[in-house]
C-alpha positions as a Markdown table, in Angstrom:
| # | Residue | x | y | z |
|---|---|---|---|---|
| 1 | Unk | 130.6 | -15.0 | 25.6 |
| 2 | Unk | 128.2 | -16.8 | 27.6 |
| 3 | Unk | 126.9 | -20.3 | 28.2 |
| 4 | Unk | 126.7 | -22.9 | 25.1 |
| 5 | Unk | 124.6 | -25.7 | 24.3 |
| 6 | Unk | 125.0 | -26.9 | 20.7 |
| 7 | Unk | 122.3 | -29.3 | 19.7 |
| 8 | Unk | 123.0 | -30.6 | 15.7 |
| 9 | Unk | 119.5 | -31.5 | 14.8 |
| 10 | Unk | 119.4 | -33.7 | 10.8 |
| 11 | Unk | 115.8 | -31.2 | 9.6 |
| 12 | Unk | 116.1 | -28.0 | 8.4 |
| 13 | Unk | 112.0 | -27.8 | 8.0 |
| 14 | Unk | 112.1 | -24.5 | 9.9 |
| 15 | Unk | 114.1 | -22.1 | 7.3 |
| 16 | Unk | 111.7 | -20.3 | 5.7 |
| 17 | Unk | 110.1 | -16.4 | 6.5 |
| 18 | Unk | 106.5 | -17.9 | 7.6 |
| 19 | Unk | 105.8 | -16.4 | 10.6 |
| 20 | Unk | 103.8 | -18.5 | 13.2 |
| 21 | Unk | 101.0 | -16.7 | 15.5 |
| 22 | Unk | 102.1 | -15.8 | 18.9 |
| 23 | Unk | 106.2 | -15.8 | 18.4 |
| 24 | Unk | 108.0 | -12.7 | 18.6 |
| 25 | Unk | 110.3 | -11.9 | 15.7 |
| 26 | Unk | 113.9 | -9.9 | 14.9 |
| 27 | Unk | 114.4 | -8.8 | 11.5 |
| 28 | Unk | 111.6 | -11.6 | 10.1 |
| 29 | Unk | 112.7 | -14.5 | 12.2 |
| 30 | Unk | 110.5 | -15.6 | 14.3 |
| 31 | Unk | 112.1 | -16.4 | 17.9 |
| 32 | Unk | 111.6 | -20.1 | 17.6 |
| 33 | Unk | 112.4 | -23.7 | 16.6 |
| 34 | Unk | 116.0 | -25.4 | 17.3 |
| 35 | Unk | 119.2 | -23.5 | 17.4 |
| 36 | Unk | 119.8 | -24.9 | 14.3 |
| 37 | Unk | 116.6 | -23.9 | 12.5 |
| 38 | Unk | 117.4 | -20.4 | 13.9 |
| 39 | Unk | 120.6 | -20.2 | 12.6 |
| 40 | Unk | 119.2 | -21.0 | 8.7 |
| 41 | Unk | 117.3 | -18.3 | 8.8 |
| 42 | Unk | 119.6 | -15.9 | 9.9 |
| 43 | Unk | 122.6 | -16.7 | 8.4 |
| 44 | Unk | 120.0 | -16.3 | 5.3 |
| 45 | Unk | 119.7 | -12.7 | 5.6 |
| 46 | Unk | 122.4 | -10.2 | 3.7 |
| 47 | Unk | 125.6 | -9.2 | 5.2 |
| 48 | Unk | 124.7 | -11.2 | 8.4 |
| 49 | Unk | 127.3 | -14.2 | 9.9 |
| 50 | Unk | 127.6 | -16.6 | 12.5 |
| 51 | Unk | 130.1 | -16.1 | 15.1 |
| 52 | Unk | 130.5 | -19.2 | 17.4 |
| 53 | Unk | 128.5 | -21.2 | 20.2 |
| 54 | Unk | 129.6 | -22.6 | 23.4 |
| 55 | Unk | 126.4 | -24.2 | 25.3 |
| 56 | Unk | 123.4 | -22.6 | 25.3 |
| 57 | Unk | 124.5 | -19.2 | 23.4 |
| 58 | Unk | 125.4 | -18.6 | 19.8 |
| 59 | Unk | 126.6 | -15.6 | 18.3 |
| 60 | Unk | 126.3 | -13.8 | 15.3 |
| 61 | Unk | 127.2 | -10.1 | 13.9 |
| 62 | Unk | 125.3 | -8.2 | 11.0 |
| 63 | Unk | 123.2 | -4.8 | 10.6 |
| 64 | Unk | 120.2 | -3.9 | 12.6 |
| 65 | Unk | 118.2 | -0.9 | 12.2 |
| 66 | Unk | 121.4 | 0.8 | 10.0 |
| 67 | Unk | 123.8 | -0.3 | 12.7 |
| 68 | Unk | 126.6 | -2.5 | 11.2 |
| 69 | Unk | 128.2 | -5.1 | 13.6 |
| 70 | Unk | 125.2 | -5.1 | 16.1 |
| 71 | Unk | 126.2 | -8.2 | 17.9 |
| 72 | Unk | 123.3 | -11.1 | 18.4 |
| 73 | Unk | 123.3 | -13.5 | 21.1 |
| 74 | Unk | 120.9 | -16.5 | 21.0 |
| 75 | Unk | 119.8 | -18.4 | 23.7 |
| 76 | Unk | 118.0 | -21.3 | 23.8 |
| 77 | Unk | 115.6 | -23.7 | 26.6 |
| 78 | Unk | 117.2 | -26.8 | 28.0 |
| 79 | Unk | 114.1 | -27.9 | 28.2 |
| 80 | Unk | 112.8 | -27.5 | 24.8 |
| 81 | Unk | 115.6 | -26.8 | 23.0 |
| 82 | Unk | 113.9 | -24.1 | 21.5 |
| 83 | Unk | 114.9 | -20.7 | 21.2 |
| 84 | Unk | 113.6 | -18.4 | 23.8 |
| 85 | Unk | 115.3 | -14.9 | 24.0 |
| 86 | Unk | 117.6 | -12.7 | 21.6 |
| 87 | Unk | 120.2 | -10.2 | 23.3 |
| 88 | Unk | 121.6 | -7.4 | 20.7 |
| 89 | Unk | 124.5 | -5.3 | 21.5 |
| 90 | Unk | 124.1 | -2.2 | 19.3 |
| 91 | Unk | 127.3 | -0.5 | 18.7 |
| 92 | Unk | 130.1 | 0.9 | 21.1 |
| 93 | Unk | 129.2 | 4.2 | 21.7 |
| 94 | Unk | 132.6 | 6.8 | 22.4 |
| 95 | Unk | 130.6 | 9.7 | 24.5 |
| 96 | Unk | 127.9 | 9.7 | 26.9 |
| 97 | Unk | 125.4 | 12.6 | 25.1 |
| 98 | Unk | 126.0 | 9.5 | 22.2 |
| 99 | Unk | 124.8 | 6.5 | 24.2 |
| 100 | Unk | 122.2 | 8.1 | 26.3 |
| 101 | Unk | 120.7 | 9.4 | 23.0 |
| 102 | Unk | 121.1 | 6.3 | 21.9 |
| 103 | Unk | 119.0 | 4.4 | 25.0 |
| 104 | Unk | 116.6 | 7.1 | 25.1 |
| 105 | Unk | 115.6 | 6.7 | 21.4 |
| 106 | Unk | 114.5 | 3.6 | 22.2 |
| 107 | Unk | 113.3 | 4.1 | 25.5 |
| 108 | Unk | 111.0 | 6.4 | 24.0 |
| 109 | Unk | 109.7 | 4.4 | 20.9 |
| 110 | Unk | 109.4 | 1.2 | 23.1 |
| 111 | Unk | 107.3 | 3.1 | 25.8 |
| 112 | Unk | 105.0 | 5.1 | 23.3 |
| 113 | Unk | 104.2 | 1.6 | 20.9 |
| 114 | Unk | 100.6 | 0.8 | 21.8 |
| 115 | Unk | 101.5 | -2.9 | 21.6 |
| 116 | Unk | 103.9 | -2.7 | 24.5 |
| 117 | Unk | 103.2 | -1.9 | 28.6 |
| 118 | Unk | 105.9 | -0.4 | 30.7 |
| 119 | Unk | 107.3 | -2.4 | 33.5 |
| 120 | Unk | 109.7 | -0.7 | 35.2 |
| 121 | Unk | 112.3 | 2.1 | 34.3 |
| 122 | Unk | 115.1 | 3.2 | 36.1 |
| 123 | Unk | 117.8 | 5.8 | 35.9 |
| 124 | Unk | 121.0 | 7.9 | 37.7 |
| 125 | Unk | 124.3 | 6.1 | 39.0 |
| 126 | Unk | 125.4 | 4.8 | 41.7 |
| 127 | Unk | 127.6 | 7.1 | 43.9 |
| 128 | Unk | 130.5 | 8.4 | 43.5 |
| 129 | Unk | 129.8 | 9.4 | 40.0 |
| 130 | Unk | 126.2 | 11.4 | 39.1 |
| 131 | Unk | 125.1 | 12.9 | 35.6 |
| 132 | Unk | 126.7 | 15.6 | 34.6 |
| 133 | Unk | 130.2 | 15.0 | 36.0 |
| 134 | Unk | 132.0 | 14.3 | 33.0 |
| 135 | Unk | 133.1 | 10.9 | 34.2 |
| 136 | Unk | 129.7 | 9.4 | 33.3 |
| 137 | Unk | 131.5 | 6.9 | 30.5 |
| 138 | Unk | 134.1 | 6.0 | 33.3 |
| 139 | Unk | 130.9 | 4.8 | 35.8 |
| 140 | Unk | 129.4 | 2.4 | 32.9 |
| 141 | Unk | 132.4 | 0.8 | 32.2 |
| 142 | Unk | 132.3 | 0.4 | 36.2 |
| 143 | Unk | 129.0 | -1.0 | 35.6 |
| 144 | Unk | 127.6 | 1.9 | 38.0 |
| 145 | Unk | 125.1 | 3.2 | 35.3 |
| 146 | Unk | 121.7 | 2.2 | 36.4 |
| 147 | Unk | 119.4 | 2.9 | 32.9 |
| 148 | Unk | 117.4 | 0.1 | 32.3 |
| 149 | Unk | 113.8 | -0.3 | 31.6 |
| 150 | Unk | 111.6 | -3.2 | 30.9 |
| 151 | Unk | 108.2 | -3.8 | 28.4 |
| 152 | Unk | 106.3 | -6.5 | 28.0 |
| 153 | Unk | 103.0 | -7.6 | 26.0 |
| 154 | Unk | 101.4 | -11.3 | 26.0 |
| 155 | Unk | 104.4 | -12.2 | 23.6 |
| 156 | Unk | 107.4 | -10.6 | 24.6 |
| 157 | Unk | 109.3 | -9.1 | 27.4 |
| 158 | Unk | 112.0 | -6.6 | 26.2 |
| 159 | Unk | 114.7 | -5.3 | 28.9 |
| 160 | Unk | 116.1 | -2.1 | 27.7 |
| 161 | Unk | 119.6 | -1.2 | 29.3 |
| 162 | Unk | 123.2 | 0.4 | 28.8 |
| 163 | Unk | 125.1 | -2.0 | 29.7 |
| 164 | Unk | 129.2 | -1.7 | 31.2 |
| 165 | Unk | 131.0 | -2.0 | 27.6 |
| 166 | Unk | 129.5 | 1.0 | 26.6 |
| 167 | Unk | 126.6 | -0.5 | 24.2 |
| 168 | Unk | 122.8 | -0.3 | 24.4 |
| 169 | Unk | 121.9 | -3.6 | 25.1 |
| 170 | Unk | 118.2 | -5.5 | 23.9 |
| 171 | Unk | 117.2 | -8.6 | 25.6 |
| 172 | Unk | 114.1 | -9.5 | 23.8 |
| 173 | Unk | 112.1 | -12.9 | 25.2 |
| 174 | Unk | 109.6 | -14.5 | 23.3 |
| 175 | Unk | 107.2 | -15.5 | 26.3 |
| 176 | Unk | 105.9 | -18.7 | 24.3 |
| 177 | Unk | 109.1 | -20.0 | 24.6 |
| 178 | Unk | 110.8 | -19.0 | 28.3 |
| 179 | Unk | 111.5 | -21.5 | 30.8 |
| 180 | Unk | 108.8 | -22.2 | 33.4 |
| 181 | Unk | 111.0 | -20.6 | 36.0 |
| 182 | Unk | 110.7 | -17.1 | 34.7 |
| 183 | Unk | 108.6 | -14.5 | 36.1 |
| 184 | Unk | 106.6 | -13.6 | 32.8 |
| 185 | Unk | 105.7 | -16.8 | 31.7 |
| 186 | Unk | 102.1 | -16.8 | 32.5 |
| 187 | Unk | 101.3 | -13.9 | 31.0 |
| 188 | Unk | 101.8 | -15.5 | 28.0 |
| 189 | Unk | 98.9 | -15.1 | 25.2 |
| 190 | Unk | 99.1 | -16.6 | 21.5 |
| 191 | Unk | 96.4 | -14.1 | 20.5 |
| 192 | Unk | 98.6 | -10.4 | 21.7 |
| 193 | Unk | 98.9 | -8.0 | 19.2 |
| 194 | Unk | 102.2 | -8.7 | 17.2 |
| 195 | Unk | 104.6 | -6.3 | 18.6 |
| 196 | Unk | 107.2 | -7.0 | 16.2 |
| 197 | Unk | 107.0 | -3.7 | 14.1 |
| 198 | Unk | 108.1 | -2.0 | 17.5 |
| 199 | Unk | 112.0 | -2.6 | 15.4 |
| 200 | Unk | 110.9 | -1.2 | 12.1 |
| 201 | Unk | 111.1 | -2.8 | 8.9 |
| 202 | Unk | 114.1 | -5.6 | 8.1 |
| 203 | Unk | 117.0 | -4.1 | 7.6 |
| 204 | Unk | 120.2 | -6.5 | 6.4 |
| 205 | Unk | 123.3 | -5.6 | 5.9 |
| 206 | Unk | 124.6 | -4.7 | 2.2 |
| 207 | Unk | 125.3 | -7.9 | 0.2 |
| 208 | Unk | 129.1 | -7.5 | -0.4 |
| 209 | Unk | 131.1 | -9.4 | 1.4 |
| 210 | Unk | 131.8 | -8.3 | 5.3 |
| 211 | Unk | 135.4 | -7.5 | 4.5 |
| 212 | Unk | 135.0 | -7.1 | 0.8 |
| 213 | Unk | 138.3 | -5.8 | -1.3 |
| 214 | Unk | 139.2 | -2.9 | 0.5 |
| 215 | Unk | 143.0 | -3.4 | -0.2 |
| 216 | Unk | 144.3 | -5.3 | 2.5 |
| 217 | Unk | 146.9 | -7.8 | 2.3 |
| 218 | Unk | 146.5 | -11.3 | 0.5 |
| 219 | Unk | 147.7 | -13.0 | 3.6 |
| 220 | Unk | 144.4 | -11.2 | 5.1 |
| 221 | Unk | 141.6 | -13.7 | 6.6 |
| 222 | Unk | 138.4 | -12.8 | 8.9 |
| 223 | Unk | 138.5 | -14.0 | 12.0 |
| 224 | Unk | 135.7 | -14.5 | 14.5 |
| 225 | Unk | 137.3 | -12.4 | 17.0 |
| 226 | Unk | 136.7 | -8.8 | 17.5 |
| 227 | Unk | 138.4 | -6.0 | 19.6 |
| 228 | Unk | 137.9 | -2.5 | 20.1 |
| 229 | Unk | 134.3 | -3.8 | 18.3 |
| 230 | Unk | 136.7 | -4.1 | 15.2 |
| 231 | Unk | 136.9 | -7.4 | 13.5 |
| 232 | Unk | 140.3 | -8.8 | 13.7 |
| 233 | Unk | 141.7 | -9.7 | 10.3 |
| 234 | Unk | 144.9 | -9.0 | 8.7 |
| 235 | Unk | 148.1 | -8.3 | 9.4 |
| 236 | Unk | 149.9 | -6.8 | 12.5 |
| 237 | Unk | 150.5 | -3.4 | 10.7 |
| 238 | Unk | 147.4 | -3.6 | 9.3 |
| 239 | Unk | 145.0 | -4.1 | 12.3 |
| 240 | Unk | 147.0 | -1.6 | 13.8 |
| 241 | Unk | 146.6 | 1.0 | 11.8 |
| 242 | Unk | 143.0 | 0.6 | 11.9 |
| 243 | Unk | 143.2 | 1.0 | 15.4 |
| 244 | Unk | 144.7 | 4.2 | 15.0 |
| 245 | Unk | 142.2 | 5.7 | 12.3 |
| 246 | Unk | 139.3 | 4.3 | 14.1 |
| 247 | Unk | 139.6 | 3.8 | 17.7 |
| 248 | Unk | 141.9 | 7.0 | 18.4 |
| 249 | Unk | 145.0 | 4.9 | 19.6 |
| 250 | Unk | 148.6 | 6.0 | 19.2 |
| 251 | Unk | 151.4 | 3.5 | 17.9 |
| 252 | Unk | 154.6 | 3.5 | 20.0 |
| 253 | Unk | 157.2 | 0.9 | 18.6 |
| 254 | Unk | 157.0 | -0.7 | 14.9 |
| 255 | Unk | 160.4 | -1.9 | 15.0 |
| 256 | Unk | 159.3 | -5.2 | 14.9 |
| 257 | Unk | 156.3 | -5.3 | 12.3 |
| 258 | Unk | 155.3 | -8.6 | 13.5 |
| 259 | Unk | 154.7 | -6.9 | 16.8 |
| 260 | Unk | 153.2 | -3.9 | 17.0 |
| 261 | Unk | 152.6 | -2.0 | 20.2 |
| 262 | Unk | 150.2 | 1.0 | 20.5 |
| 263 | Unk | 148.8 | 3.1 | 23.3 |
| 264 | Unk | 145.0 | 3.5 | 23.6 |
| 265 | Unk | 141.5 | 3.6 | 26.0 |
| 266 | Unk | 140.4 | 0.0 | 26.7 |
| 267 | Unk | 137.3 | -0.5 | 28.8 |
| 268 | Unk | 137.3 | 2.8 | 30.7 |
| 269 | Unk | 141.1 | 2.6 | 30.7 |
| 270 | Unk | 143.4 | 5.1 | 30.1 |
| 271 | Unk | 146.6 | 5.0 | 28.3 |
| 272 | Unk | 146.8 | 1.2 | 27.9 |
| 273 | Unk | 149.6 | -0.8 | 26.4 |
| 274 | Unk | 148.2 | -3.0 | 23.7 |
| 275 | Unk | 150.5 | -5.2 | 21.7 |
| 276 | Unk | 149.4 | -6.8 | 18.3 |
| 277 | Unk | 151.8 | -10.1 | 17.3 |
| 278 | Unk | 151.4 | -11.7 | 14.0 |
| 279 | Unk | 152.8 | -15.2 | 13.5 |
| 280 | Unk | 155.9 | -15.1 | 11.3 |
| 281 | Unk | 155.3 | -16.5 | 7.7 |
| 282 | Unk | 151.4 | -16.3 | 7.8 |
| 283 | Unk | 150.6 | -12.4 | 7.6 |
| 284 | Unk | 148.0 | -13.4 | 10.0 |
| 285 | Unk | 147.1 | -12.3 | 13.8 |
| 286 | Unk | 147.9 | -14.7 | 16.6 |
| 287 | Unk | 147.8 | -12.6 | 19.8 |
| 288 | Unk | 146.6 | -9.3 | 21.3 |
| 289 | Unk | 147.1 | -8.2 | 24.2 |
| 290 | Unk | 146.0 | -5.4 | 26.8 |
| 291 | Unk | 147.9 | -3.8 | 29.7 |
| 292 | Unk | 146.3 | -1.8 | 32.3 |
| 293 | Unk | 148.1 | 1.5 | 33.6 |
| 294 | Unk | 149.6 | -0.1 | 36.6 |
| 295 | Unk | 148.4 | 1.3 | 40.1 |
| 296 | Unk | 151.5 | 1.9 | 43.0 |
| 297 | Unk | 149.5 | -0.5 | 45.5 |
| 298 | Unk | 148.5 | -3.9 | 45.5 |
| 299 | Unk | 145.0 | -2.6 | 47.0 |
| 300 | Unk | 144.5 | -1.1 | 44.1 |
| 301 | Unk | 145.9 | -3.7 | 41.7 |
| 302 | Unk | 143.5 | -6.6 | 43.1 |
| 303 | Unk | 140.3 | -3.9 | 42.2 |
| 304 | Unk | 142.0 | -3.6 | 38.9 |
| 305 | Unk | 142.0 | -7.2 | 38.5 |
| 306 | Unk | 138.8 | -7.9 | 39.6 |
| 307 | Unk | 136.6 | -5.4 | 37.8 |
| 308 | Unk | 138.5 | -6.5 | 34.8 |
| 309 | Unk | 138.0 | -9.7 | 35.3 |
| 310 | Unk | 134.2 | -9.1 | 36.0 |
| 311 | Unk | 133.9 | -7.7 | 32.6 |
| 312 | Unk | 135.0 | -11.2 | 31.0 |
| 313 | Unk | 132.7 | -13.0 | 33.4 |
| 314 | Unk | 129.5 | -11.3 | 31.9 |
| 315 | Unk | 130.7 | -11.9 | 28.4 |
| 316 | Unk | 132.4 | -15.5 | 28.2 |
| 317 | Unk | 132.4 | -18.9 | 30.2 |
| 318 | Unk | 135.3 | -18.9 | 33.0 |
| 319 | Unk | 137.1 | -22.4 | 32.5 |
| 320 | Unk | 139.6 | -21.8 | 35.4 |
| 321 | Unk | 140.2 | -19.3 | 38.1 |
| 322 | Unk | 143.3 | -18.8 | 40.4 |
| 323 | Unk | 143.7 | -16.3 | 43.4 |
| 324 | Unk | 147.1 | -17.1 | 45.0 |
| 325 | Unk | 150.2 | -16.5 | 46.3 |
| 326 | Unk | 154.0 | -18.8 | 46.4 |
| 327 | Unk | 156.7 | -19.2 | 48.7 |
| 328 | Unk | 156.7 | -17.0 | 52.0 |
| 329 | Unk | 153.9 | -14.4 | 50.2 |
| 330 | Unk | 150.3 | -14.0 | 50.9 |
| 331 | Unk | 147.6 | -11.3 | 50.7 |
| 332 | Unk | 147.6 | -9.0 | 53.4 |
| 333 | Unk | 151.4 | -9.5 | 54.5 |
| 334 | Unk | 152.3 | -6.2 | 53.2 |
| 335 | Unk | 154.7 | -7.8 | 50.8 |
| 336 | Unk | 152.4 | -8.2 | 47.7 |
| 337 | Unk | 154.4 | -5.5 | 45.9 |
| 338 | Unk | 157.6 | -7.4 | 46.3 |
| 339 | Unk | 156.0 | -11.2 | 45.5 |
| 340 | Unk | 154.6 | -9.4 | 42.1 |
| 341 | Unk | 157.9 | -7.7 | 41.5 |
| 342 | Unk | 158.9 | -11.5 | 41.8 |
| 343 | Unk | 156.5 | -13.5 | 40.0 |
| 344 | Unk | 155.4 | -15.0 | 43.0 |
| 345 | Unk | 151.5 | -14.1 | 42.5 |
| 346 | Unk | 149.2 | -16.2 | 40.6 |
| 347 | Unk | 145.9 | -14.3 | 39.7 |
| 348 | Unk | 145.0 | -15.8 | 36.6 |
| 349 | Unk | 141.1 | -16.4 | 34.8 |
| 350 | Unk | 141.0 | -18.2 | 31.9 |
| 351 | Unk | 137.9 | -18.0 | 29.3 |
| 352 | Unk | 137.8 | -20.5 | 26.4 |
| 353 | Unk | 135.8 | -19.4 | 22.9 |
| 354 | Unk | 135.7 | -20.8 | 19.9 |
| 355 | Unk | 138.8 | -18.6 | 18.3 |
| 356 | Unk | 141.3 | -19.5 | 21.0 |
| 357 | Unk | 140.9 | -18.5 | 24.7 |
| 358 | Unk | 141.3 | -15.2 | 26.7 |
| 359 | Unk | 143.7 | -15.0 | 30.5 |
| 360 | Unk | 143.0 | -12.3 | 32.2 |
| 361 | Unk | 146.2 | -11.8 | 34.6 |
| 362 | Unk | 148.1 | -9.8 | 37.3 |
| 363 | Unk | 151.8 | -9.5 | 35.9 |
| 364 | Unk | 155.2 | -7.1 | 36.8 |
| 365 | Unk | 153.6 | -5.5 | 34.3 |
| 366 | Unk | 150.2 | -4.7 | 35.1 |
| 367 | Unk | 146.6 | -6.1 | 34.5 |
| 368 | Unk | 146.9 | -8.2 | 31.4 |
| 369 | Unk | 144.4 | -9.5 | 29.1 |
| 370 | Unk | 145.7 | -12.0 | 26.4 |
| 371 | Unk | 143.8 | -13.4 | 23.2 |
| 372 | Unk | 144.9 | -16.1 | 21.8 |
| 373 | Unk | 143.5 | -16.4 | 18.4 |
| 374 | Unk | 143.8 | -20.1 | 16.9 |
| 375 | Unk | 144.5 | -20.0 | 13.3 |
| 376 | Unk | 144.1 | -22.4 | 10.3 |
| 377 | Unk | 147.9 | -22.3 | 9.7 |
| 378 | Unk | 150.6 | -24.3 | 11.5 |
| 379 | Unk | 154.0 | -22.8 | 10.0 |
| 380 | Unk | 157.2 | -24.6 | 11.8 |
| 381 | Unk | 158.2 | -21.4 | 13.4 |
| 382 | Unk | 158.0 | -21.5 | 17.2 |
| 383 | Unk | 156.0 | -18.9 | 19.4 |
| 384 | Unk | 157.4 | -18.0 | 22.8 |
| 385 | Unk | 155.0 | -18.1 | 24.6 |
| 386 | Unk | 156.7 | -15.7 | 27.6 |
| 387 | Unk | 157.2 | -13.1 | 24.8 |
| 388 | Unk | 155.5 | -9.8 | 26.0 |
């Protein structure tokens, strides 16, 4: 996810609804006050919970504006400590008429609020791929879409954008709050009209539970994780079967119903291998993972890699990164075909979260990305951990 700073503070004198003059607010908290304090008041509102924090960032997923599982990351200022700015990730959008319609909604209500000013807007893509192609979802997963707009007032600076995992993404930064070092931070002005209303009224999510009894195993527990945008809970066959009912993939061996693999689209991907492994005497999920459709040259397979690996980067914290090659193999020998063929490559980026950890690989396989999900139970069987 991104950079974490957790900072435990003993008062809790901040959870309440009052609003203080010149602070922005989402869904009637105010953008202020500790991490902590922030976290009270939004773990307050219906339906809404708190996902994780590693540094500066912490996470949370609830409704906003009718949109279930809108995904909320806080940041906070070193210096301060206070909370400065609130990025939303509204929901994946499957087609681009869908998630331009989407960004242009609010495009539109941003630039025509009288409490906001235009700063700069932008759209198009960056070549090969122009709208109206058909391959307009395959350039923002490439991160070659180029909508983005920005607004600002004396209390807020709002960057409007479709970002590469197909969401509309809402950075909003309450200027009485930014670090000295950015750009907007003088225009600040504790007496700017309240721009606030710009998202509508508050609306939380339904008051059931998030999971609720929708008939799913007992050995069934929520899990911070989520992928394909759908929380991971469950059992193997379970989650699988969600994937096929909701994210339009295709199951292709349930032999082993402890291991489930499945054919679907993952980030811009056709026609990837995705395996789902629950441990054996929990009923619960302990690893995903995602195979790319592997290219015929290694040319190819390094872009895979690293455009993969690029979309971790801007999402979670990196804790170790290796580009290399063992015995008589390097890159650029001609032999990097063979030496994967071998297992004599070592591309490997490794992201740790607060559910388990993430390696994004090169393998005889393909591209692989692997989740490892901790869980609460420790049965006595043994996981291999070379099982594919």
């Amino acid at each position: 996810m991104k950079k974490f700073l957790s900072f435990i503070l003993l008062s809790m004198i901040a959870c309440t609804s009052a609003l203080a003059a010149g602070h922005f607010s989402i869904l009637g908290v105010e953008i202020n006050g500790s991490q902590e304090q922030f976290k009270c008041k939004m773990t307050a509102i219906s339906g809404m919970r708190y996902d994780n924090n590693t540094l500066d960032i912490w996470v949370y997923y609830g409704k906003f504006e009718g949109m279930p599982e809108t995904e909320f990351y806080v940041s906070d200022n070193n210096d301060t400590d206070k909370v400065y700015k609130v990025t939303m990730y509204l929901p994946e959008q499957s087609s681009w008429d869908a998630l331009k319609s989407r960004y242009m909604t609010y495009f539109n209500r941003f630039k025509n609020y009288s409490g906001l000013r235009i700063e700069s807007s932008s759209t198009g893509f960056d070549s090969p791929y122009r709208e109206g192609d058909g391959d307009e979802m395959v350039a923002v997963a490439s991160d070659k879409c180029n909508y983005e707009s920005t607004f600002y007032n004396g209390q807020v600076y709002i960057v409007l954008r479709i970002c590469m995992f197909k969401q509309v993404q809402i950075s909003v930064y309450d200027l009485a709050n930014t670090p000295s070092s950015f750009d907007y931070r003088n225009h600040y002005s504790a007496s700017a009209s309240d721009a606030s209303s710009v998202f509508g009224s508050v609306n939380a999510a339904p008051s059931s539970a998030p999971y609720g009894s929708q008939g799913y195993s007992s050995g069934s527990s929520a899990s911070s994780l989520t992928f394909f945008s759908l929380p991971v809970y469950g059992t193997a066959k379970e989650f699988a079967n969600r994937l096929v009912s909701q994210k339009n993939c295709r199951i292709t061996n349930d032999s082993n119903i402890q291991r489930i693999g499945l054919k679907g689209n993952f980030a811009g991907y056709n026609d990837c291998d995705i395996f789902v492994n629950e441990k054996p005497g929990t009923g619960q999920i302990y690893q995903l993972r995602v195979f790319l459709p592997q290219p015929s040259t290694w040319s190819a397979i390094k872009q895979q890699y690293f455009s993969f690996k690029n979309i971790y980067d801007s999402k979670y914290t990196c804790t170790q990164s290796v580009t290399s090659f063992s015995g008589s193999y390097r890159d650029g020998d001609g032999n990097e075909m063979q030496a994967i063929d071998n297992g004599n490559v070592d591309y490997r980026s490794e992201y740790t979260t607060a559910w388990g950890s993430i390696t994004v690989s090169i393998t005889k396989f393909g591209v692989r990305a692997e989740y490892n999900i901790t869980l609460n139970t420790s049965p006595s069987t043994t996981i291999d951990p070379t099982d594919l």
